[in-house]
LOBA-347940 format. One record per residue (C-alpha): x negated, y negated, z; residue in one letter. Coordinates in pm, whole numbers, padded with zeros to 5 digits, always signed. Each point is the difference from the previous one (the first is absolute). Layout:
BEGIN
XYZa...
//
This chain:
BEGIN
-06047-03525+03083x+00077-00081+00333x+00079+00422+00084x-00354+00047-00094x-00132-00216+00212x+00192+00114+00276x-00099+00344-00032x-00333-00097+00037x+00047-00196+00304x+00196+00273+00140x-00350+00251-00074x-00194-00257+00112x+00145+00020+00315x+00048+00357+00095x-00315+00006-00092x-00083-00247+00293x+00201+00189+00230x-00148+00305-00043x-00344-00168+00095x+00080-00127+00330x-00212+00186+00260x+00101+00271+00172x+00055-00081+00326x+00254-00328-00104x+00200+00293-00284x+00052+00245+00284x+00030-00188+00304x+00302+00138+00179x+00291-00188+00068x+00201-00043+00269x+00343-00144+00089x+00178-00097+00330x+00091+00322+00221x-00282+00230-00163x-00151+00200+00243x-00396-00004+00005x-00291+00206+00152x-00352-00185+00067x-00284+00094-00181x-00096+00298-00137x+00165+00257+00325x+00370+00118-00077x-00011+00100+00402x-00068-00371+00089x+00270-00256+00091x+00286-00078-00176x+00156-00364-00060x+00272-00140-00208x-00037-00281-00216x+00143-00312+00068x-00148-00235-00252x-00160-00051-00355x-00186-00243-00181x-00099+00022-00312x-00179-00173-00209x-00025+00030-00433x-00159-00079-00273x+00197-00041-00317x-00031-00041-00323x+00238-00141-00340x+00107+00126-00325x-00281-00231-00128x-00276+00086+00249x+00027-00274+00182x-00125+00129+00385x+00119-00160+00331x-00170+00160+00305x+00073+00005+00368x+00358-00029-00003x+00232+00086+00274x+00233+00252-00073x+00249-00182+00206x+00020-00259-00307x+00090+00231-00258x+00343-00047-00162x+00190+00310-00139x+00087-00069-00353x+00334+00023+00039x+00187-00134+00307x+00136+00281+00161x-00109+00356-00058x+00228+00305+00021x-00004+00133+00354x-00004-00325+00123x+00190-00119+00262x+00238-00301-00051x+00247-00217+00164x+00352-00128-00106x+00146-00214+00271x+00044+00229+00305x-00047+00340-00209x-00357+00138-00087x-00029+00269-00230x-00263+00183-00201x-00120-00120-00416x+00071+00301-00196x-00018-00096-00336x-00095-00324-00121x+00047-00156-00361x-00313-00197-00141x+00085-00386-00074x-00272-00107-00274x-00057-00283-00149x-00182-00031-00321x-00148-00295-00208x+00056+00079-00337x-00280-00086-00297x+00275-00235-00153x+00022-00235+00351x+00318+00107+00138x+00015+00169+00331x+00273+00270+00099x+00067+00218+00360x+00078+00381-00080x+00171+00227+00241x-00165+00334-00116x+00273+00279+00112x+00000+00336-00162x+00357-00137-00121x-00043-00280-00133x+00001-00052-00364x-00345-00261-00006x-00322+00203+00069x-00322-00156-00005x-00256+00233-00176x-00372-00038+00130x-00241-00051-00260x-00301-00054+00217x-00141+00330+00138x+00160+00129+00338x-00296-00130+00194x+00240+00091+00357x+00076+00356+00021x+00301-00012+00230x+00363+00043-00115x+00086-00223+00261x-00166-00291-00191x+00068+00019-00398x-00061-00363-00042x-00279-00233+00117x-00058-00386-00022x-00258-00011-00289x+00140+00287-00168x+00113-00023-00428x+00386+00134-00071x+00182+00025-00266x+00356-00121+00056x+00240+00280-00164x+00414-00081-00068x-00041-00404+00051x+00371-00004+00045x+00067-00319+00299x+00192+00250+00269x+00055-00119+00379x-00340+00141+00096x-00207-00222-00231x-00050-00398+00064x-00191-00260-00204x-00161-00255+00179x-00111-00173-00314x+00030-00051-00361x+00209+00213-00218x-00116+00349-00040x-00112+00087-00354x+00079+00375-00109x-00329+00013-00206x-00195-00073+00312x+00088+00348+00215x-00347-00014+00180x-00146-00157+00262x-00183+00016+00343x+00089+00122+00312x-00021-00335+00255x+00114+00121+00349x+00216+00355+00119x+00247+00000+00314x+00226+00208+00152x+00378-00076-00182x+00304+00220+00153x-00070+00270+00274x+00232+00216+00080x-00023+00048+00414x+00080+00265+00224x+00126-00179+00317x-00116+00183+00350x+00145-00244+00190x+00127-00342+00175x-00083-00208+00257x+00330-00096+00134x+00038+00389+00116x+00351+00115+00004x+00136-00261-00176x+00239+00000-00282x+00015-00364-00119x-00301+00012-00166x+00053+00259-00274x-00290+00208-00132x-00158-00166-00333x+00036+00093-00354x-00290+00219-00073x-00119-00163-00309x-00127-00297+00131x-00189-00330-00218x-00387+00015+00169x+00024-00357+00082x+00305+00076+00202x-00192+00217+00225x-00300-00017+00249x-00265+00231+00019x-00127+00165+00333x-00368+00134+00058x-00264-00012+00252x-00311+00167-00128x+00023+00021-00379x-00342-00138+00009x-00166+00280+00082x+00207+00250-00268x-00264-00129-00254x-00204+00240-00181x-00278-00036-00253x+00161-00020-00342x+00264-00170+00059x+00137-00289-00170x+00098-00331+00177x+00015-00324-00030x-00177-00353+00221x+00159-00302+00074x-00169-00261-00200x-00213-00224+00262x-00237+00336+00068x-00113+00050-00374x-00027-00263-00275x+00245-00015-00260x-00088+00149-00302x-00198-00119-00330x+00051+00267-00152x+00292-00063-00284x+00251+00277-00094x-00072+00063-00367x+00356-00120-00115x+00083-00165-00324x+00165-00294+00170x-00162-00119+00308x+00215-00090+00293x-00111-00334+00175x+00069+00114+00338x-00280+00263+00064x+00136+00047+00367x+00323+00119-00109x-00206+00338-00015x-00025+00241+00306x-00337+00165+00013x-00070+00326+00111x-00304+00198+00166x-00075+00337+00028x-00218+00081+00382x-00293+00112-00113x-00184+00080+00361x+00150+00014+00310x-00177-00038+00408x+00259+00113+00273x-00076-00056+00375x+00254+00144+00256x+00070-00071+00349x+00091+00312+00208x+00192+00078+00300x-00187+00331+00181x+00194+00221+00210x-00208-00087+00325x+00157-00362-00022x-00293-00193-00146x+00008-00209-00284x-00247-00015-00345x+00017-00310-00258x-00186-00023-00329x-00074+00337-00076x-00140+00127-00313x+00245+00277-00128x-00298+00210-00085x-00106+00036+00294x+00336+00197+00078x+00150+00262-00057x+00369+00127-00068x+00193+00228+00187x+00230+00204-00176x+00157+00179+00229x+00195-00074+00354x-00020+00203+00317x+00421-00040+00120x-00131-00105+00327x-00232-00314-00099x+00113-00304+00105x-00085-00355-00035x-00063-00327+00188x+00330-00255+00053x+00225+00345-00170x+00355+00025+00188x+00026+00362+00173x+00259+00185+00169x-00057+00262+00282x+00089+00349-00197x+00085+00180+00274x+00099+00337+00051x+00286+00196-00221x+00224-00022+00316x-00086-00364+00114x+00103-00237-00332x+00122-00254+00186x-00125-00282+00215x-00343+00037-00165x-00252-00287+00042x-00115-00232-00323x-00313-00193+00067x-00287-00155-00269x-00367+00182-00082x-00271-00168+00179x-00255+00222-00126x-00071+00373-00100x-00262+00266+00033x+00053+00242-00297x-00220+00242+00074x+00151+00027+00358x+00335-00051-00103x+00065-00235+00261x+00205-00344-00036x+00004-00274+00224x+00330-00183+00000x+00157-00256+00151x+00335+00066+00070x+00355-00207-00022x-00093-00043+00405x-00310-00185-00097x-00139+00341+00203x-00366+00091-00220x-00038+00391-00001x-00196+00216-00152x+00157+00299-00178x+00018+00256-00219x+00060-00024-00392x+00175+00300-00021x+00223-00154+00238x+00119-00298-00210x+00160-00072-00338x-00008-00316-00196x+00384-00212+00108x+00231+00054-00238x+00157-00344+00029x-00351-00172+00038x-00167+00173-00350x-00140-00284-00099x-00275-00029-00256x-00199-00275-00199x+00232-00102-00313x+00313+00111+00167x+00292-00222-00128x+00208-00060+00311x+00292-00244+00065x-00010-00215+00309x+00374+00132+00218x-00016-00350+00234x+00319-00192-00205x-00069-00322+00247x-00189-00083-00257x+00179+00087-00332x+00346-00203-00072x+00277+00139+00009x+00178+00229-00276x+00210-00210-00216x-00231-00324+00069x-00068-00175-00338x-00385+00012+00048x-00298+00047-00274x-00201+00305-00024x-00271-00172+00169x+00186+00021+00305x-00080+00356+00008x-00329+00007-00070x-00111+00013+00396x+00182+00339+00035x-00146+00202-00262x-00400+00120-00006x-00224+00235+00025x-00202+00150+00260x-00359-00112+00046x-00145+00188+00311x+00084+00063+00325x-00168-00156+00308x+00098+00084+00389x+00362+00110-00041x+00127-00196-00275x-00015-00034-00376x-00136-00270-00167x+00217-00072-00341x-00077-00258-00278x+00358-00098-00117x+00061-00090-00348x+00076-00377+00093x-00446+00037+00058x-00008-00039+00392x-00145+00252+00221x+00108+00104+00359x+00015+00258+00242x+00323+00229+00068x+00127+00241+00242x+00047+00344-00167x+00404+00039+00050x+00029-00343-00150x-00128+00145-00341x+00233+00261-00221x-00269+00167-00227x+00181-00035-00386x-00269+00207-00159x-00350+00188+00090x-00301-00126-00154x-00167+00336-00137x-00231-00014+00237x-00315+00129+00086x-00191+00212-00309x-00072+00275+00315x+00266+00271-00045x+00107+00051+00393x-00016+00418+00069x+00333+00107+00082x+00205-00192+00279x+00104+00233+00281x+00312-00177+00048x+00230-00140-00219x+00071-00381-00009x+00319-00021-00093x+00135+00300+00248x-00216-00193+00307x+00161-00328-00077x+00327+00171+00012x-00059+00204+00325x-00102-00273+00183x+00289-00228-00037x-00303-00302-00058x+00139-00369-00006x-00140-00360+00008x-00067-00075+00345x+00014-00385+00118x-00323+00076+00286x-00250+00122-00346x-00021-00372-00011x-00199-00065+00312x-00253+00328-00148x-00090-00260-00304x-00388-00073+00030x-00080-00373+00040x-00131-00237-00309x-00332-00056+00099x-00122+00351+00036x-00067+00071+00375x+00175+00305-00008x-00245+00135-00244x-00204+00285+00054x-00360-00089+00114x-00109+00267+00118x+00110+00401+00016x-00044+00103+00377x-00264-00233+00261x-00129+00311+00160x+00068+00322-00174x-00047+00104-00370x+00306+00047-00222x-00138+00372-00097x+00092+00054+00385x+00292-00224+00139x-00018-00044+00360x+00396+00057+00009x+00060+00293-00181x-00307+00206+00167x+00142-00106+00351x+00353+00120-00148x-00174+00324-00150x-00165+00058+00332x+00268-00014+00215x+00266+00228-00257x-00279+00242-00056x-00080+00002+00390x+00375+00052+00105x+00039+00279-00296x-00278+00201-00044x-00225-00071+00353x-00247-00251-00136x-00082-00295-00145x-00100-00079-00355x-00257-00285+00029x-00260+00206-00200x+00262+00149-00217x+00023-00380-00144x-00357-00064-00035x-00172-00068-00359x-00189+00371+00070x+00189+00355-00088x+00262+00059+00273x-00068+00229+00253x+00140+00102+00309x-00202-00174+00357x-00185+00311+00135x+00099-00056+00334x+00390-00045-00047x+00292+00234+00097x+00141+00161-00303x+00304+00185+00187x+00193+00176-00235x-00295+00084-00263x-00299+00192-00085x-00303-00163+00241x-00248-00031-00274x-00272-00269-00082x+00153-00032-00344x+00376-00160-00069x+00246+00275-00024x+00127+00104-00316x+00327+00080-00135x+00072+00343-00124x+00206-00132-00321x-00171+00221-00230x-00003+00355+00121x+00264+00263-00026x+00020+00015+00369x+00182-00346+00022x+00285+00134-00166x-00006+00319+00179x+00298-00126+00272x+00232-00106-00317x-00055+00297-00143x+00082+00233+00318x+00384-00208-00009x+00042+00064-00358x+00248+00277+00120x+00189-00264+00245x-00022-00245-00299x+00110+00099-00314x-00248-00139-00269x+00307+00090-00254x+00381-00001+00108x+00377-00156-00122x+00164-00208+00160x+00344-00166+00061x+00065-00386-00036x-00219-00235-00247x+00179-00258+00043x-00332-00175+00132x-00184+00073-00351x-00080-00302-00177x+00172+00135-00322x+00272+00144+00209x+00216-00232-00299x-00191+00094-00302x+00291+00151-00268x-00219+00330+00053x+00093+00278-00273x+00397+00001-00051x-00029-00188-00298x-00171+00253-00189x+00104+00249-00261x+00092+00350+00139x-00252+00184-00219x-00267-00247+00139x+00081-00008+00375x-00070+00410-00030x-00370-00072-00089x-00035-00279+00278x+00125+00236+00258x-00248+00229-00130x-00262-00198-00033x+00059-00103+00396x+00074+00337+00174x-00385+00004-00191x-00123-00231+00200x+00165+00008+00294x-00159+00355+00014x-00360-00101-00131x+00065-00254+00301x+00128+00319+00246x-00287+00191-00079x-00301-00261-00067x-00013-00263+00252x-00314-00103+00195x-00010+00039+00330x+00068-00367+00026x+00274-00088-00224x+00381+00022+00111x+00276+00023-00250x+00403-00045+00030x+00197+00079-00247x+00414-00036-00001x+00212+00252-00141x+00301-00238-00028x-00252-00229-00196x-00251+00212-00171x-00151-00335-00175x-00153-00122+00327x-00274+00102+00192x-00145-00107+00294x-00404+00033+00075x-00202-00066+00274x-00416-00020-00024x-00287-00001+00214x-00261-00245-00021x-00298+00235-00099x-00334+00031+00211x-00274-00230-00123x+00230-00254-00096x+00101-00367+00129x+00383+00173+00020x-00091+00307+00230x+00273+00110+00242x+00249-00212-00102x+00313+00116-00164x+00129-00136-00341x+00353+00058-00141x+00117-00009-00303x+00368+00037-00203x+00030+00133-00345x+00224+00049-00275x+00056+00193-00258x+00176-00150-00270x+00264+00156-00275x-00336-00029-00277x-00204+00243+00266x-00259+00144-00097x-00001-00237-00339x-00066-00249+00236x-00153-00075+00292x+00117+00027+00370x+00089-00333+00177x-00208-00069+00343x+00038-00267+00268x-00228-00044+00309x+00162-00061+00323x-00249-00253+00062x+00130-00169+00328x-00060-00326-00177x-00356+00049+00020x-00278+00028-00259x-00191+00291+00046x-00200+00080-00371x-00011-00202-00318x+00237+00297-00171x+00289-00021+00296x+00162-00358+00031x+00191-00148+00256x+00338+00050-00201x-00032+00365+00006x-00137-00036-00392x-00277+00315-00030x-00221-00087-00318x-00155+00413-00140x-00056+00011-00336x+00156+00317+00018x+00351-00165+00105x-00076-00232-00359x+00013-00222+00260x-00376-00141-00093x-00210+00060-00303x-00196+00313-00063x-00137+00266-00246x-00009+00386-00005x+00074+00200+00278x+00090-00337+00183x+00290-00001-00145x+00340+00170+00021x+00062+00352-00226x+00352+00125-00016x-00142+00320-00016x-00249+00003+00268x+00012-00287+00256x+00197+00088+00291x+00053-00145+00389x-00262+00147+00177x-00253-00149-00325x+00211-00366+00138x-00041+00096+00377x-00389+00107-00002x-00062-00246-00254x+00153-00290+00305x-00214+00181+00286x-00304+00058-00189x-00009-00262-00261x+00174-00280+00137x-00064+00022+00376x-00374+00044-00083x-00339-00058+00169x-00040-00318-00157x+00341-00142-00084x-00191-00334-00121x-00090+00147-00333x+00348+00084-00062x+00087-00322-00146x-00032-00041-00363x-00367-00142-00095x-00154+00019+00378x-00115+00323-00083x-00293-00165-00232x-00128-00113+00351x-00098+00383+00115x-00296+00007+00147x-00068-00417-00040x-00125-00133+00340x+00330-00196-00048x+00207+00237-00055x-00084+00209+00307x+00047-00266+00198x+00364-00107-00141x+00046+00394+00064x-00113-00005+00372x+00212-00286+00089x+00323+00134-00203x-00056+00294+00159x-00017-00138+00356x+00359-00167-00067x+00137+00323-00122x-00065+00194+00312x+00167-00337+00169x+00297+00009-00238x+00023+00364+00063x+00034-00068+00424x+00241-00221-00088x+00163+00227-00220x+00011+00252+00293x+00140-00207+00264x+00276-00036-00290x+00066+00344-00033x-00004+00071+00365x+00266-00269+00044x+00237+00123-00308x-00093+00322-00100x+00137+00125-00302x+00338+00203-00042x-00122+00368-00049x-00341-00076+00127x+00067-00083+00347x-00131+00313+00151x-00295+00003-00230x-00109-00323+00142x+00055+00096+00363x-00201+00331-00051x-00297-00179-00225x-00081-00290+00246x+00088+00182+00317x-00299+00226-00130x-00195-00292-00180x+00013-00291+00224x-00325+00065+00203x-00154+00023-00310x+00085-00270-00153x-00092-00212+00260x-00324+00180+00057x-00084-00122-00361x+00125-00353+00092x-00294-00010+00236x-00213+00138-00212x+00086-00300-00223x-00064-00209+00258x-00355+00121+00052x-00078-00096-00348x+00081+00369-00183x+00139-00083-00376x+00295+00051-00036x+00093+00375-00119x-00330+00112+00144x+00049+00349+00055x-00276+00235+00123x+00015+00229+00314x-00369-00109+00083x-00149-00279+00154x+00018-00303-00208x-00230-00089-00288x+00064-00318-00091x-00024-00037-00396x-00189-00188-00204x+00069-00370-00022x+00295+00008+00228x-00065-00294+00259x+00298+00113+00233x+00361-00116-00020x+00104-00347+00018x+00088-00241+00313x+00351-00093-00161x+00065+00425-00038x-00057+00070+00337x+00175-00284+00128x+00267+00098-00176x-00017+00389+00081x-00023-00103+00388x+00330-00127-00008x+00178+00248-00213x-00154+00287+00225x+00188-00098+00318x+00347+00021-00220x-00109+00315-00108x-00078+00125+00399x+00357-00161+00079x+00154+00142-00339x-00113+00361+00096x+00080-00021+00367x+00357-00095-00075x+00044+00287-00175x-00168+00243+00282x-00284+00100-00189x-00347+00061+00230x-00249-00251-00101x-00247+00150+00191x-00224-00229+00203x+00135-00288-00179x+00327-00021+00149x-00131-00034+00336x-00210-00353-00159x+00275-00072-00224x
//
């Protein structure tokens, strides 16, 4: 029987596939925008890739063996797959689910094309053994069925002889895709209404596929088929009872039995590496938000009062460990800068395998033209790299050229790299709406030239990129203006340290960097001396500034249940009365007892130290039974992975992320100081990096540290930012509070902003002279590049509100 004799064919050949060595089996596999280490060192460079080739073995049904194929001349067995991108005239949409059109010889002659639908009334029933395990493919050419309910219906077709009833089985000769049914993303003539959007169930043949690197989505064990010139056609009958005399009306199939991938791979530093073996890399799993890449569109981020006018310009090259970027701008100005400075542009995030349609109409006739779909064909594509300020796309009609980025309208994001970016400090969408960005006719003369001379050759012609001439000359003259002296060794590969023989006006005259106090009781000392002035608990008129100022609040409830809520608050407002920390401020209304108003310090030994955070909550009607609802008043910036840019505060105890226990919310025992500690302590922690879900696997990994250090170093940036917010719209309530804490503060904080600068980690707090830990290498460039410009806003920020800055507001 012929099922026999498949089965053993089929054991034959796992058995072959579970021979092949190791090193083919488990050779990784990469595809276009992966994001690669060298070698067998995590802490070495980075790189991207940008290509794949790979190259397969594969092997038949009847063990037939074709070696050395490229992957680029596998066919899918069907047509188009589902997820697929296709084209209809000037609409492209997205295969969703697709309808298998076989065609089976039966053992009787005859020949008949099924539409297999979960409705229709003909189903063909396999016989042979289900040699491809994936739903997506129930039939295969080669494959015996059993024809079931032979009554003719518009989804069946003869193409010869006249179909005897007695003869119901037969062999599967060839599978394709039938009806799709399409979800349409959009059309090339934009705006237009002549050219109505598509039915969604479409006929396959009506439609053209779009795809740039399915050859390298291959994976061992998986079953494909080869055009016939590469393999010879096959000897090997079908054991039917009534042979066909066309053998080639048979598709054959192959599984990939072994599989060699080389990569090429764009490193951060600019340079370029072709053919490599993707064992000798490795994969990186995880994103620092501040690593950037070669030819990647970027915007100047600016500070939270300064969104518009910002500068876009295109990567050059980056030093990750530094943290320092060299871009050129929209000016064709080249400057080196910091990371933490920039964010990716939000009208230029463009990736490999982006579909994009092509806004120049020159090109594209007019709506209500009677034109073919081919016509079209030039202004749909997909991205396939970018190169010196533009963005090379393949369009569907199969030419390739280069485009300036506000030509392009990105339809859909390719997935992207497998690297899971840490969290963004800055949201996309919100930038792209604050900054008012639109296509600007000059971007055209920032497009790189064709033949490459505006490549990257080399880094810098006399200086190291671990040191950039620019930024130590800018350091030097900030750090000379502010604090008395230069920081040429403070940027040298060796721990930072203060030059013996420099001024150091203002602070302790010691060998060894001055520290911070952040740690000891001491610091707090001053706030705790105005607790009198400043009320840490009070009520207040007017919340008509609270975020949920127009939350229904509790006059819906019954009478017998409002009793227990005003119970249940007059509890906590007098746990609050009588329980607060020295440095957490509460407001409570008495014309609105369901909101609350809290202010926090940033705790010692912390990234957030010294800076204020405020926060609205309400109670709802269900309180206690459920949770309080908290917003940050973020200032649009991103300050922890737990406290968004929309005000959104994710606590397990707010149900507002997962959690277990005592992490959770109890009617009976959780109350708002558990929320408000649980924010200062938990949230606003030492090492706020671990506080996204899964990073804290990475405690005490070499990686992990470092993704720590640097998150932490654009906290403490995020948090000067946040206080040059504050001191430019304090909050209602809270005004005096923030007069009294950075009138008191300021000198301070900028005493641990040159600290910083000298290379102390961030949150370093001991009231001795400095011991630098173990493993820590000093902060990065791109940190105190970043930090030297904040810290004259901060001198200017303080001095317009009269507060003594001590010796730095005479070299502010």
């Amino acid at each position: 029987m012929y099922s026999g004799q498949a089965t053993s064919i089929l054991s034959n050949l796992q058995e072959t596939i579970g021979k092949i060595d190791d090193f083919l089996l488990f050779e990784r596999r990469y595809v276009h925008g992966d994001i690669v280490y060298s070698g067998k060192d995590r802490d070495s460079q980075m790189g991207k890739v940008t290509n794949v080739e790979i190259v397969v073995d594969l092997e038949n049904i009847n063990e037939k063996k074709v070696k050395d194929i490229s992957s680029k001349k596998l066919a899918k067995i069907r047509s188009i797959s589902t997820g697929e991108f296709v084209i209809s005239g000037p609409w492209v949409g997205k295969a969703e689910n697709i309808t298998d059109s076989v065609t089976v010889l039966f053992d009787d002659g005859t020949k008949g094309e099924f539409a297999v639908t979960g409705l229709e009334t003909e189903k063909l029933v396999p016989i042979s053994p289900d040699i491809i395990d994936d739903s997506q493919y129930p039939y295969y050419p080669g494959q015996r069925v059993k024809a079931v309910n032979m009554t003719p219906s518009k989804s069946t077709h003869w193409f010869c002889g006249s179909k005897n009833r007695n003869q119901d089985e037969g062999t599967v000769c060839s599978v394709d895709s039938g009806l799709v049914h399409v979800t349409w993303l959009g059309c090339a003539l934009l705006g237009s209404e002549s050219v109505p959007e598509p039915p969604s169930l479409q006929n396959s043949k009506d439609l053209i596929p779009v795809s740039c690197f399915a050859h390298s989505n291959w994976q061992i064990g998986d079953w494909c088929m080869l055009p016939k010139p590469e393999h010879r056609s096959f000897t090997d009958r079908f054991p039917v009872r009534k042979q066909s005399n066309n053998r080639s009306d048979f598709q054959e199939i192959f599984v990939i039995a072994k599989m060699k991938c080389k990569v090429d791979v764009l490193w951060q530093d600019g340079s370029e590496s072709c053919g490599l073996y993707s064992n000798t890399l490795g994969p990186i799993n995880a994103l620092d938000a501040h690593d950037f890449w070669p030819h990647q569109f970027v915007l100047e981020k600016g500070t939270s009062d300064d969104q518009q006018d910002r500068k876009w310009g295109v990567v050059k090259a980056v030093d990750p460990n530094e943290k320092t970027v060299k871009v050129k701008w929209e000016s064709e100005i080249e400057e080196t800068v910091s990371a933490y400075e920039l964010i990716e542009h939000p009208g230029y995030s463009y990736n490999q395998g982006d579909l994009v349609l092509r806004l120049n109409k020159g090109q594209i006739v007019e709506a209500g033209e009677k034109c073919s779909g081919d016509l079209y064909l030039d202004h749909i594509g997909m991205v396939v790299s970018l190169k010196n300020g533009s963005v090379e796309v393949k369009w569907a009609s199969g030419f390739t050229s280069k485009v300036a980025p506000h030509e392009l309208l990105r339809v859909e994001k390719s997935e992207g790299p497998s690297a899971t970016p840490l969290l963004n400090n800055d949201s996309i969408q919100e930038d792209q709406e604050k900054s008012g960005i639109s296509p600007d006719p000059r971007d055209k003369s920032f497009l790189g030239s064709d033949d490459g001379d505006d490549c990257l050759k080399t880094l810098y012609e006399s200086t190291t990129f671990n040191v950039p001439r620019a930024a130590i000359e800018l350091l030097s003259d900030v750090a000379k203006s502010l604090f008395g002296f230069p920081f040429y060794a403070s940027l040298s590969a060796s721990p930072d340290h203060v030059p013996e023989n420099e001024s150091m006006s203002g602070f302790d005259k010691e060998d060894d960097p001055v520290i911070v106090e952040t740690s000891s009781e001491a610091n707090f000392n001053e706030v705790k001396e105005s607790k009198d002035e400043i009320k840490q608990f009070d009520m207040v008129n007017d919340c008509s500034s609270h975020h949920f100022v127009d939350s229904p609040g509790k006059s819906s409830i019954s009478s017998q249940v409002k009793r227990s809520w005003l119970k249940k608050v007059q509890q906590e407002w007098s746990i609050l009365e009588n329980n607060l920390p020295e440095t957490i401020y509460v407001r409570v209304f008495e014309e609105r007892m369901d909101l609350i108003q809290a202010a926090i310090v940033g705790a010692p030994e912390t990234p957030y130290h010294d800076c204020l955070f405020f926060f609205d909550i309400f109670l709802p009607p269900e309180y206690p039974h459920e949770p309080p609802m908290v917003h940050y008043e973020s200032g649009g910036l991103r300050v922890n992975p737990n406290l968004y840019e929309s005000g959104r505060v994710c606590l397990s105890l707010l149900k507002t992320w997962t959690g277990t226990g005592t992490e959770t919310w109890n009617p009976d025992g959780s109350t708002i100081l558990q929320v408000l500690l649980s924010l200062q302590a938990l949230v606003l922690n030492k090492n706020p990096y671990f506080n996204e879900a899964g990073y804290d696997q990475q405690i005490g990994s070499l990686e992990g540290e470092k993704n720590s250090g640097s998150y932490n170093e654009n906290a403490f940036l995020m948090s000067c930012k946040s206080m040059l917010y504050i001191l430019r719209k304090p909050p209602k309530h809270f005004e005096a509070l923030v007069e009294e804490h950075f009138s008191k503060r300021c000198v301070h904080i900028l005493m641990a902003c040159k600290a910083y600068m000298e290379g102390v980690p961030v949150g370093y707090a001991i009231g001795s002279p400095y011991v630098e830990p173990e493993g820590h290498t000093g902060n990065s460039t791109g940190f105190k590049i970043m930090l030297s410009k904040l810290v004259p806003k901060l001198v200017e920020a303080f001095a317009a509100k009269g507060f003594d800055c001590g010796e730095f507001s005479k070299t502010g």
